[in-house]
C-alpha positions in Angstrom: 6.7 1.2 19.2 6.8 3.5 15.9 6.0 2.1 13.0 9.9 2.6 11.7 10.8 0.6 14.8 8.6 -2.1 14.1 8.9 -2.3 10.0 12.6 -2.5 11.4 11.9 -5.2 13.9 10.3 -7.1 11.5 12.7 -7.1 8.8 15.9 -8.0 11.2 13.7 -11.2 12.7 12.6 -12.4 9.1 16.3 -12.1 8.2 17.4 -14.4 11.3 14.6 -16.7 10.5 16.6 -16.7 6.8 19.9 -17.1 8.5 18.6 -20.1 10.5 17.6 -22.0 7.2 20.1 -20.6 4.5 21.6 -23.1 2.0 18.3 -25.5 2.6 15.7 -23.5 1.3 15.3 -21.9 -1.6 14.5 -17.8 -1.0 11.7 -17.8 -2.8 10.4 -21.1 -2.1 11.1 -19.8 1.6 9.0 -16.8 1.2 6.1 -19.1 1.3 6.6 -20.2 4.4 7.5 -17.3 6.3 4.0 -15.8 5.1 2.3 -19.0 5.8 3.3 -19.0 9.2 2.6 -15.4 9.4 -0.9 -16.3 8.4 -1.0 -19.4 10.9 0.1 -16.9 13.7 -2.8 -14.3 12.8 -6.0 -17.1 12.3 -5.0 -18.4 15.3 -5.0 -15.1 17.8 -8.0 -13.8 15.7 -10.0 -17.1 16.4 -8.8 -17.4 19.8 -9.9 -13.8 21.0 -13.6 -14.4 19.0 -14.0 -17.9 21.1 -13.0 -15.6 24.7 -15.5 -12.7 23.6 -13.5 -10.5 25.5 -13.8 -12.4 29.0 -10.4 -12.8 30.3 -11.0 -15.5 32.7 -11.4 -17.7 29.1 -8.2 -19.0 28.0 -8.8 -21.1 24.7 -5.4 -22.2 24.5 -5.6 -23.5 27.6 -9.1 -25.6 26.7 -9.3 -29.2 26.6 -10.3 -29.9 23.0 -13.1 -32.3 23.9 -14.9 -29.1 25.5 -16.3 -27.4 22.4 -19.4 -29.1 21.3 -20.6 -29.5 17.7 -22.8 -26.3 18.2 -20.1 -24.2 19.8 -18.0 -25.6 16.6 -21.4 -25.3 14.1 -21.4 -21.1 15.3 -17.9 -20.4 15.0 -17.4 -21.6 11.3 -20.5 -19.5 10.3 -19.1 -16.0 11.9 -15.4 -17.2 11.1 -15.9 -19.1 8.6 -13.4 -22.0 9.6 -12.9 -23.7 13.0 -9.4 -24.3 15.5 -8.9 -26.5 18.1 -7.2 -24.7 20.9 -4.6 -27.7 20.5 -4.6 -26.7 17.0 -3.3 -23.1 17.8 -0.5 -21.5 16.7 1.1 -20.5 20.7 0.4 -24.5 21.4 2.3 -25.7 18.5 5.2 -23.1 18.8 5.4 -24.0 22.2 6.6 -27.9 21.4 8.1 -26.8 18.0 12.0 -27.1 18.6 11.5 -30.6 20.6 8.5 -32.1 18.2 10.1 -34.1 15.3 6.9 -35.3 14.1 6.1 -31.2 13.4 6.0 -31.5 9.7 3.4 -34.2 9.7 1.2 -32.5 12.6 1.3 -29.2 10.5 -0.2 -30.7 7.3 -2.9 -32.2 9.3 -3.6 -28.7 11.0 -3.8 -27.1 7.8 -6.3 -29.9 6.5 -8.2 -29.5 9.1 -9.0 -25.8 9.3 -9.7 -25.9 5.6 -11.8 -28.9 5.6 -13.9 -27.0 8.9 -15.7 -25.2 6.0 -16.8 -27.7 3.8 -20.5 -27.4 3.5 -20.4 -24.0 4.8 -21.1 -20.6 2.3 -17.6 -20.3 3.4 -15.7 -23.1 1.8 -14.4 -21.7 -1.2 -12.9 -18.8 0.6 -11.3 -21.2 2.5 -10.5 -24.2 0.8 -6.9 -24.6 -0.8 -5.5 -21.4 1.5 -2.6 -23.5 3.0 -2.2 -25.2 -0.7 1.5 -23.5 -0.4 2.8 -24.3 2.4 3.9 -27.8 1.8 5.5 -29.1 5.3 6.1 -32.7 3.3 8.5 -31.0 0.5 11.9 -32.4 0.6 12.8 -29.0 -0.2 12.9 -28.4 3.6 14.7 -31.6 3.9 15.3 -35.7 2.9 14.2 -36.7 6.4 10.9 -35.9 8.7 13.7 -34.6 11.1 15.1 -32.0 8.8 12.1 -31.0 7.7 10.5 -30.2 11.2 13.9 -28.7 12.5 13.9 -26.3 9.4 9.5 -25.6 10.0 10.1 -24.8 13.8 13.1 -22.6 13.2 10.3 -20.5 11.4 7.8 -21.0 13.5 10.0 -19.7 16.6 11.4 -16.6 14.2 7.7 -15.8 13.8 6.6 -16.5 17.4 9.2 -13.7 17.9 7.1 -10.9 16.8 6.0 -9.1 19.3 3.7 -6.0 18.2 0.5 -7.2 20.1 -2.2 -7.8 18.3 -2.1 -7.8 14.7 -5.0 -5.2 14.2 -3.0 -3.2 16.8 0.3 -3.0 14.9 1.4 0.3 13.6 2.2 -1.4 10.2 0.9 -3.6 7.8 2.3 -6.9 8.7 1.3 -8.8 6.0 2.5 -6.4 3.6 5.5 -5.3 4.7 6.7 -9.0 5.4 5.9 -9.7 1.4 7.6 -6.4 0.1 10.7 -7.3 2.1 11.2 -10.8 1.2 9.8 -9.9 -2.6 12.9 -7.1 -3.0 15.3 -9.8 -1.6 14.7 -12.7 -3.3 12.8 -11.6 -6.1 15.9 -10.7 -8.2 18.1 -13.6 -6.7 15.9 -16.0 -7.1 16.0 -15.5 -10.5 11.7 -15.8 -11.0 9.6 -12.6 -11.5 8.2 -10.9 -8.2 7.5 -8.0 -8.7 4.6 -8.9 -11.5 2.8 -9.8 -8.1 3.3 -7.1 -6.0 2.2 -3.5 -6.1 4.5 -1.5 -3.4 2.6 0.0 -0.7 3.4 4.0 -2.2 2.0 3.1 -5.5 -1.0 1.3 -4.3 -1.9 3.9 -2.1 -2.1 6.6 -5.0 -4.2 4.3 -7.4 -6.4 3.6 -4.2 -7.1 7.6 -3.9 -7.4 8.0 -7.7 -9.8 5.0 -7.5 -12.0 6.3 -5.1 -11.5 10.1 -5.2 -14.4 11.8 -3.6 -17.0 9.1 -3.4 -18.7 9.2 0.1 -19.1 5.7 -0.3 -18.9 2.9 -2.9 -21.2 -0.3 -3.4 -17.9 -2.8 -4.1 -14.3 -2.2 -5.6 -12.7 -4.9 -7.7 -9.3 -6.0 -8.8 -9.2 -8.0 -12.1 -5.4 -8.5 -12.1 -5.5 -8.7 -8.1 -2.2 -10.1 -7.7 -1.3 -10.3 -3.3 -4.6 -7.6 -2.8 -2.3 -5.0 -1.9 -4.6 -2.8 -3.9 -7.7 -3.8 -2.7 -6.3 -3.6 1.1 -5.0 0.1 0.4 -8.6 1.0 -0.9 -9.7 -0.5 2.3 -7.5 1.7 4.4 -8.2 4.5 2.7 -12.0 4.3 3.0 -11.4 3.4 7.0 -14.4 6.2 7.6 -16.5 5.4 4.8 -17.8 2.4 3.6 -17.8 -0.2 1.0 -21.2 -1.8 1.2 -20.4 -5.3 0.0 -16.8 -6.0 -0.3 -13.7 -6.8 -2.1 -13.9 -8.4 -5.4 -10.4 -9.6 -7.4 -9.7 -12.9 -9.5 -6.1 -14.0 -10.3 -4.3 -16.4 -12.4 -1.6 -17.3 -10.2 -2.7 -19.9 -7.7 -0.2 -19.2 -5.2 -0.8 -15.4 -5.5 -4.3 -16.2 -5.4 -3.9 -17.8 -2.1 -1.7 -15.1 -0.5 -4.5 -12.8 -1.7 -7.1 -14.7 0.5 -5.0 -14.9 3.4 -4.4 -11.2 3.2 -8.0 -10.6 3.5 -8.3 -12.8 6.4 -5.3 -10.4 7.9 -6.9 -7.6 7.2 -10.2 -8.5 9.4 -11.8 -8.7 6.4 -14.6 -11.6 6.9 -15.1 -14.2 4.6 -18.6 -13.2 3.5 -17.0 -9.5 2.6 -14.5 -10.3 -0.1 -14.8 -12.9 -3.2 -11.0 -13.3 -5.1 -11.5 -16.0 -8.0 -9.4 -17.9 -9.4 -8.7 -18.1 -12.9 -8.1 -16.1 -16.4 -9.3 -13.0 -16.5 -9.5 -12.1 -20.1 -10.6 -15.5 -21.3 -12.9 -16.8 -18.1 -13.7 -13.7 -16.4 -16.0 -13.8 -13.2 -17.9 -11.0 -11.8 -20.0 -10.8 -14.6 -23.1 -10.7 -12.6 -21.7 -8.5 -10.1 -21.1 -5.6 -12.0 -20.7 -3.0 -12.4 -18.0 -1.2 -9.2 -18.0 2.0 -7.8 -14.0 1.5 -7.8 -11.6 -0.5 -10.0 -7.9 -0.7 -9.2 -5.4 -2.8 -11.6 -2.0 -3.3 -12.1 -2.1 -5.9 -14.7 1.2 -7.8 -16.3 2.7 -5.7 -18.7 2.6 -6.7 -22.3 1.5 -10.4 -22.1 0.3 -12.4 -24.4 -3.5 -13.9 -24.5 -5.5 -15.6 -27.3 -7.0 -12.3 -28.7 -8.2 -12.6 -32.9 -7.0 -16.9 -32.3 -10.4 -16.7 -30.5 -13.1 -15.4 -33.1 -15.9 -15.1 -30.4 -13.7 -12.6 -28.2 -14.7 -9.8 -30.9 -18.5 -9.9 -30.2 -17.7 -9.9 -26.3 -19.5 -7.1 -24.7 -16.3 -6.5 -22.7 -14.2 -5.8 -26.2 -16.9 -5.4 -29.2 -17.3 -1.6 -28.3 -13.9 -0.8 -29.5 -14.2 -3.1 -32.5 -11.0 -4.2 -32.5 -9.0 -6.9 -29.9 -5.8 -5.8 -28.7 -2.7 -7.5 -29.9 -1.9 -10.7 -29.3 1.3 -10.4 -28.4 0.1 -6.9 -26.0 -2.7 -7.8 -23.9 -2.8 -4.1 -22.1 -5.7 -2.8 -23.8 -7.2 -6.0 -23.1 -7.2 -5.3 -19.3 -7.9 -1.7 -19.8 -12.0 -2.7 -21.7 -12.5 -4.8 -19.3 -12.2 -2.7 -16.3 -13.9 -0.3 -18.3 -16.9 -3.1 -18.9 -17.2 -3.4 -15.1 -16.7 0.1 -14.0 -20.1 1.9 -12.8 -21.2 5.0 -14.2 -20.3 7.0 -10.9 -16.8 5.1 -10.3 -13.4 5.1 -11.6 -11.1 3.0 -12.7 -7.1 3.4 -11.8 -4.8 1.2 -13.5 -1.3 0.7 -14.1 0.2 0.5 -17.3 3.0 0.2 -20.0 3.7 3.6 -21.3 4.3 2.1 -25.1 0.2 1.4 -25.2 -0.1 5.5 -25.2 1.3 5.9 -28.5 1.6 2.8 -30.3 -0.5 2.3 -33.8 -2.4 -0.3 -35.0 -5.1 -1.8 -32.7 -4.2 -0.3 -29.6 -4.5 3.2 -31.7 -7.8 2.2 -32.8 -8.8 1.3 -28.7 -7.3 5.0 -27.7 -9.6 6.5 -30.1 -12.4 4.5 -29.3 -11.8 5.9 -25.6 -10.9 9.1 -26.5 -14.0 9.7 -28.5 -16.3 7.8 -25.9 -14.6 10.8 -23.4 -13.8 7.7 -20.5 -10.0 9.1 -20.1 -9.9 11.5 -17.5 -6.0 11.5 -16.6 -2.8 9.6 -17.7 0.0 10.3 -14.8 3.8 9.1 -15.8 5.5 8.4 -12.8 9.2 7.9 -11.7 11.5 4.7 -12.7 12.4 2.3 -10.8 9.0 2.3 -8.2 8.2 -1.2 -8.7 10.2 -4.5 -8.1 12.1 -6.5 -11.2 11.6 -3.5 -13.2 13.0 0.1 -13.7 10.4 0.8 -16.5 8.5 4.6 -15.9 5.4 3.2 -15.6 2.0 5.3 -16.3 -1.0 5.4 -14.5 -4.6 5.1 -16.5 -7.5 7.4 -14.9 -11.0 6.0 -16.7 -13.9 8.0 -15.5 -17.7 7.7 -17.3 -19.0 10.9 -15.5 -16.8 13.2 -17.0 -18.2 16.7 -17.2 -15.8 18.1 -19.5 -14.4 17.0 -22.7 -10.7 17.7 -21.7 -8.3 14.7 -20.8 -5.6 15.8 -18.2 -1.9 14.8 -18.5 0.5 15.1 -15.6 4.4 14.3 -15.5 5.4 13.3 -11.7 8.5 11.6 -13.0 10.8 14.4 -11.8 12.8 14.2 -8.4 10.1 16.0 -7.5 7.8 13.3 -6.9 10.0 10.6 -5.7 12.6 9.7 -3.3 15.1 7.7 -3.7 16.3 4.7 -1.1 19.0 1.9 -1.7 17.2 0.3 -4.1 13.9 1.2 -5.5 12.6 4.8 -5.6 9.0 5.1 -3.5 6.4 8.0 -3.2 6.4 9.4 0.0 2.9 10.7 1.1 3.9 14.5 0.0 4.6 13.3 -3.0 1.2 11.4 -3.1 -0.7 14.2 -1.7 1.1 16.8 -4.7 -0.7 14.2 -7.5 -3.7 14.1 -6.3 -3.8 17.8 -5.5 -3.4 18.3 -9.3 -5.2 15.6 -10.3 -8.0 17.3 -8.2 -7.5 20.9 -9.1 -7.1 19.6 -13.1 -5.0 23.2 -13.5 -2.3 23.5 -15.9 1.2 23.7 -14.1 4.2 24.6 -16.4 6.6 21.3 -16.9 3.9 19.3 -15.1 0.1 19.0 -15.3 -2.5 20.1 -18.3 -5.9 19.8 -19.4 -5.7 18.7 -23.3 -9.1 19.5 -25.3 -10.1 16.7 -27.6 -9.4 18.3 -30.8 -6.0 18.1 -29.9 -5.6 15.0 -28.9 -7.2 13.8 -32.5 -4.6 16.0 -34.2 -2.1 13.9 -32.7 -3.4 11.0 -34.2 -4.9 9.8 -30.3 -1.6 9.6 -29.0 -1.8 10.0 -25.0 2.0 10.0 -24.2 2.5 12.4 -21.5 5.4 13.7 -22.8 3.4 14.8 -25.9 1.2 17.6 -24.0 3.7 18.3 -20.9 6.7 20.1 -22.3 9.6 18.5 -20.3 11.5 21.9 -17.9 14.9 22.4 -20.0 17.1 21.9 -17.1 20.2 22.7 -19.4 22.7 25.6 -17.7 22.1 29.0 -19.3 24.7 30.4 -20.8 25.7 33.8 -21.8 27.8 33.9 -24.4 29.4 37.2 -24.4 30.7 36.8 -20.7 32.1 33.1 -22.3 33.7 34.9 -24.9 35.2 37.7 -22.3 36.4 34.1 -20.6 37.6 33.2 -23.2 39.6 35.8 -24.6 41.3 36.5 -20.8 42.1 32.3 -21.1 43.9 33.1 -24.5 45.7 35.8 -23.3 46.9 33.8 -19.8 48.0 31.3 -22.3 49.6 33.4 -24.7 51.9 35.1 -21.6 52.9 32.2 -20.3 54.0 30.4 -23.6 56.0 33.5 -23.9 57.4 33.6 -20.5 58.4 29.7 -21.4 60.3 30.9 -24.2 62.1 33.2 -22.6 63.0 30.4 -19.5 64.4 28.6 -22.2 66.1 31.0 -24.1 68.1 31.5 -20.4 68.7 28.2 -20.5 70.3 27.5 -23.7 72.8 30.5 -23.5 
């Protein structure tokens, strides 16, 4: 099955699974479970085929629970990093689901008990709290037990209904895909803001290749704003034949993003002892501080909130901001984001990060931070891309290239705003992956290209006071009609004169008439 086919597939069974519990579930509450369940289905095939080892005379679904002794248990959680029972699985529980009334309750201890498997084990905290979200006691599935487990099953068999094989085998990214659907459906109607969460899949696949743009190999790449990990997971893909020598690093403030970010490791393959998200505030509790500094940083930060900044007198002598000597506003907490990823970014690495496009030319304190970079030569390229790429916004959003190997003192601006570097579906515009390919061919080549891409010396950019707006260095095409104005006024003329013979022909109709 193509991967059109089976993005398609997927989309038409998580609407039925909708259909089946419209009016009882709120859609964004709903969009919880469908990725919970998603996640139940994939921990329990993955654990499953690591118990058989590949022997297919082992069925563990079909083991008696009592069979797995505490050192068979004891190994599992240390590779795995949590433990099922095979009655525990997701196919055994499906199975049952439409019949079992009592499913609600027998979910919640499921979920307790594959988080609890890992307490005392180096992977508990990647672990613990994963299934925080997926409340099967809510009485937002329902008053009674009964309607709660009727609404829970009528999931569970929508999801059982995927067939793609295994979920390393699918042609898509399950995970994903299932989240950008239900984010562009619900995000808007619920009336709560998605899209802050979610990178789509075209953009996080550009900043992943900006990120890690001709390095062989990188010790660790980190997301400080790390939302769902669609970043991190497109880095991943897109170092498939290289490698990242210890893992994924990302912290987020949402807990229930935070969660979804965990289990999207866990559908990723990605073991528990090769990724480390944290939970928390980045800008005021930031983690990773030993860690640093990456190879690869990829951000796209919420746009224009607002944090503590000067209310907090110690922030100005944090190694993360004092370089600048000056906190970003309160009100603007861009900049904010931007030092720190430039505090954890190695001197070999880069650092890709989206941003609001009025931190480019802005005064005050976020002046002072452009200059401070500017000066420091850690901007490599600002790209402005199209409107309307990214979910509960049709803002023109810019991406932020830092670099501290720069071998030039040029920055490089590039417009890929134009229909040129978009397509536009029903919705949202996306970057196909010509149009990705065209960026990062010019980001590459760092040539001037008329209307689109050039290389700005530093004097310049001090001249304009450090503004980095793209539109200041990329003279926009004029894509105005030409005109000629002597064959308008030959138009012209000839007009006048057809107008002039037929007023004259009236007069004469109606001279006719009146005699």
């Amino acid at each position: 099955m193509s991967s059109a086919a089976q993005r398609a597939q997927l989309q038409s069974q998580i609407w039925k699974i909708a259909n089946d519990v419209r009016g009882s579930v709120d859609g964004w509450d709903f969009k919880q479970y469908v990725l919970g369940t998603l996640f139940y289905r994939f921990i329990s095939e993955n654990f499953a085929s690591y118990m058989e080892a590949g022997d297919e005379s082992i069925k563990y679904a079909d083991l008696p629970d009592e069979i797995i002794t505490p050192e068979i248990k004891d190994d599992a959680i240390k590779t795995k990093g949590y433990f099922i029972k095979p009655s525990q699985l997701f196919a055994k529980i499906a199975k049952t689901a439409s019949t079992n009334e009592s499913l609600n309750t027998d979910l919640a201890k499921i979920f307790s008990d594959i988080e609890s498997s890992a307490n005392g084990y180096p992977s508990e905290l990647a672990i613990k709290g994963l299934f925080a979200d997926f409340d099967t006691t809510s009485n937002r599935l329902g008053n009674t037990v009964k309607d709660k487990s009727s609404r829970l099953a009528a999931v569970i068999k929508g999801v059982e209904g995927l067939h793609f094989g295994s979920f390393e085998d699918s042609q898509i990214d399950l995970f994903g895909d299932a989240y950008e659907f239900l984010i562009s459906n619900y995000a808007a109607n619920a009336g709560k803001s998605g899209g802050e969460f979610f990178t789509p899949q075209s953009v996080s696949k550009l900043i992943a290749q900006l990120a890690i743009h001709k390095q062989t190999s990188i010790n660790k790449i980190y997301d400080p704003a790390a939302g769902s990990g669609s970043l991190l997971l497109q880095a991943k893909k897109q170092f498939d034949a290289h490698i990242i020598e210890d893992g994924f690093y990302g912290q987020e403030i949402n807990h229930t993003t935070y969660n979804l970010a965990r289990m999207n490791m866990f559908l990723h393959n990605i073991n528990y002892d090769k990724f480390n998200i944290a939970l928390g505030n980045t800008l005021r509790d930031p983690y990773f501080g030993d860690e640093k500094p990456f190879d690869a940083i990829v951000s796209n930060p919420p746009y224009s909130v607002n944090w503590i900044g000067s209310d907090d007198p110690t922030l100005i002598n944090d190694e993360r901001f004092a370089p600048a000597g000056v906190l970003a506003p309160k009100s603007k907490a861009d900049f904010a984001f931007v030092l720190h990823s430039l505090s954890y970014l190695s001197s070999k690495g880069r650092a890709a990060i989206v941003c609001f496009p009025g931190i480019f030319y802005r005064g005050g304190a976020e002046q002072k931070i452009r200059k401070y970079l500017i000066d420091n030569n850690f901007v490599e390229t600002v790209i402005s891309l199209a409107s309307n790429l990214f979910y509960g916004t049709t803002i023109a959003v810019n991406i932020l290239v830092l670099s501290k190997h720069k071998t030039d003192n040029k920055t490089q601006f590039i417009d890929a705003s134009s229909v040129d570097f978009y397509k536009k579906e029903t919705n949202n515009n996306i970057l196909t992956d010509q149009h990705i390919a065209k960026i990062m061919n010019l980001f590459d080549r760092k040539e001037d290209v008329d209307h689109v891409a050039k290389s700005v010396d530093y004097e310049a950019i001090v001249q304009n006071d450090y503004n980095l707006s793209v539109s200041t260095y990329v003279e926009a095409k004029d894509t105005r009609e030409v005109i000629d104005i002597n064959q308008l006024n030959t138009e012209i003329k000839t007009t006048v004169a057809k107008i002039d013979q037929l007023r004259a022909e009236i007069d004469r109709i109606i001279e006719v008439i009146e005699s």
